[in-house]
C-alpha positions in Angstrom: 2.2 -22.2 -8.8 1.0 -23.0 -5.1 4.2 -22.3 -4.2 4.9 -18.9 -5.1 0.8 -18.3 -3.9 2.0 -19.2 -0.8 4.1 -15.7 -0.5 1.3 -13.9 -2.4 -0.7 -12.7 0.6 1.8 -12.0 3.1 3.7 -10.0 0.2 0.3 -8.2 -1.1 -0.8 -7.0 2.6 3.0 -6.2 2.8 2.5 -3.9 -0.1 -0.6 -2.5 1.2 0.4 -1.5 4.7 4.2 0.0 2.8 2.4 1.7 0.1 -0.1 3.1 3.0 3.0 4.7 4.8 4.4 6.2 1.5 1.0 7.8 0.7 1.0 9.3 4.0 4.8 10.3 4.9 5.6 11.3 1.9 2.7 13.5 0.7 1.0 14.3 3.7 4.1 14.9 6.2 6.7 15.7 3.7 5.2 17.0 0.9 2.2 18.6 2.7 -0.3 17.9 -0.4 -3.1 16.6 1.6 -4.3 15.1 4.8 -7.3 13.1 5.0 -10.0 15.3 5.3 -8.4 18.2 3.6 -11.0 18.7 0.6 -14.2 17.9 2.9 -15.4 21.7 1.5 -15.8 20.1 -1.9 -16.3 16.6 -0.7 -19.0 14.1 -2.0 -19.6 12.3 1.7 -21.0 15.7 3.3 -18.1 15.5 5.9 -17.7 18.9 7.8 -15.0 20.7 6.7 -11.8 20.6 9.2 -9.4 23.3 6.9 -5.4 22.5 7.5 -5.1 26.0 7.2 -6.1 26.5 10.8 -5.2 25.1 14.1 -8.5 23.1 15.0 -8.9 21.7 11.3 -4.9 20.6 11.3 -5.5 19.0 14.5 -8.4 17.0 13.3 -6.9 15.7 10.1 -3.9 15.5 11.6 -6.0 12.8 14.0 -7.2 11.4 11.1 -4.2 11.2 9.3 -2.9 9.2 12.8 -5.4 6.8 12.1 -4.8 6.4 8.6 -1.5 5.5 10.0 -2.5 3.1 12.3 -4.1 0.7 9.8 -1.3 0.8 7.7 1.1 -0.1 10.6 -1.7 -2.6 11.2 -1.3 -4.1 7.9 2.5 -4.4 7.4 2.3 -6.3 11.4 -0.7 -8.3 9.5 2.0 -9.2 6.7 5.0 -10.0 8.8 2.8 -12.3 10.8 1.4 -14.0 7.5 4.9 -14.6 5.9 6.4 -15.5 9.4 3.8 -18.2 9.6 4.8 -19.4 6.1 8.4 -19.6 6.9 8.6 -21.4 10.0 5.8 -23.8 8.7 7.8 -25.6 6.1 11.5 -24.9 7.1 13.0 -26.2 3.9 10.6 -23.9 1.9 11.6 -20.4 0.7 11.1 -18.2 -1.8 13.3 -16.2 -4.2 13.2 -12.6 -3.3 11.6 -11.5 -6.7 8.9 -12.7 -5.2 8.0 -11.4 -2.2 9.2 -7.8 -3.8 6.4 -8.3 -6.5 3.5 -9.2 -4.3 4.7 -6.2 -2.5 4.7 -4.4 -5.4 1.3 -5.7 -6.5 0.2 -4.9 -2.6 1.4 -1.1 -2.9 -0.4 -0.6 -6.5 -3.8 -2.2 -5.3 -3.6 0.2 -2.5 -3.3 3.2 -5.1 -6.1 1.7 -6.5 -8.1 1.5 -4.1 -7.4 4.8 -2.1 -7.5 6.3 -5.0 -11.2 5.6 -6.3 -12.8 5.4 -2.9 -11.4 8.7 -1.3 -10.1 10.6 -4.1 -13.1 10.1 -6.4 -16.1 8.5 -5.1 -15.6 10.3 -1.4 -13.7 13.5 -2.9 -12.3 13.6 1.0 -8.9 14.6 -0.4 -6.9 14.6 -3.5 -3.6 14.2 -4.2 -3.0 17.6 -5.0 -6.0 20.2 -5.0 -5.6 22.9 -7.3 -5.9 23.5 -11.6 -4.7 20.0 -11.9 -6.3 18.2 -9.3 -7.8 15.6 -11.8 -4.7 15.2 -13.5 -2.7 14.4 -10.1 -5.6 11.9 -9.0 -5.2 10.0 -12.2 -1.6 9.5 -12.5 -2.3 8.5 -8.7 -4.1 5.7 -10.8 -1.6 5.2 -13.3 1.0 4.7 -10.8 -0.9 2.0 -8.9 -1.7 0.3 -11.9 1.3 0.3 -13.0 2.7 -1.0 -9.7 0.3 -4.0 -9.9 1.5 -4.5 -13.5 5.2 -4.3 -12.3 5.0 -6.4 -9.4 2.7 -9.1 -11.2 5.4 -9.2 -13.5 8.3 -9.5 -11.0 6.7 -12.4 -9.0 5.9 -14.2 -12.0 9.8 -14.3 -12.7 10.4 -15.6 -9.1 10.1 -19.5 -8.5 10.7 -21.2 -4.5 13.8 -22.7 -4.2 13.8 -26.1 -2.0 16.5 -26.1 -0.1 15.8 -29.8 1.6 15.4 -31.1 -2.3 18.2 -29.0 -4.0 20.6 -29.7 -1.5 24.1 -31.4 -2.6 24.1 -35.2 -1.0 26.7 -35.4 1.5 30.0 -36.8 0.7 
């Protein structure tokens, strides 16, 4: 058990940081769904309103949506660091790739989570997609990171270290 906690972390912020960059390249760039001040008309913070429909109001959630970046860039360099440490500090020591994938996993749906209540529903400073379904988008948002957690939780659990200075053949 303290074995495979010794990936959780470094997997979990892994997660976070990837999940982050989904979120944000996939609906925001690609997609064009939201940014991160896109429903500040309707939001619950009293933000000023910065529309994406006009050049000023792109630029500033653009900006934000920059900085959104930034900490998710932040937290995969936070990760890497975390399970570099763990590597180098017990050489014979690694882990099966199950889990570091689940943690990840686990990482990316805590993210939903939590992006999910705090600006989706308790800020209202975007939503997945605004429209007739807006509600409906922001809970399978929900769904999805639980799931995710459920998934990877699952996955990790599956996933024991293997020792290579222990299970190593003797030498001839």
């Amino acid at each position: 058990m303290a074995d495979r906690n010794g990936i959780a972390l470094p997997g979990t912020i892994l997660g976070v940081g990837l999940g982050g960059f989904v979120d944000g390249i996939l609906l925001h760039q690609v997609l064009q769904w939201h940014h991160m001040l896109s429903s500040t008309d309707t939001d619950n913070a009293g933000i000023r309103f910065y529309s994406p429909d006009t050049v000023p109001g792109l630029r500033m959630n653009t900006l934000w949506d920059g900085l959104f970046h930034t900490v998710t860039w932040l937290a995969v360099l936070t990760g890497l660091g975390l399970l570099y440490a763990r590597v180098t500090g017990s050489r014979g020591r690694v882990w099966r790739s199950r889990a570091l994938w689940g943690w990840a996993l686990v990482g990316w749906g805590l993210f939903n989570l939590v992006e999910g209540v705090v600006d989706h529903h308790l800020l209202g400073i975007h939503h997945v997609r605004t429209g007739p379904y807006q509600l409906w988008w922001d809970l399978g948002f929900l769904l999805l990171g639980a799931i995710l957690v459920a998934a990877g939780w699952a996955l990790q659990r599956s996933a024991g270290p293997v020792d290579l200075c222990r299970d190593r053949e003797p030498a001839p």
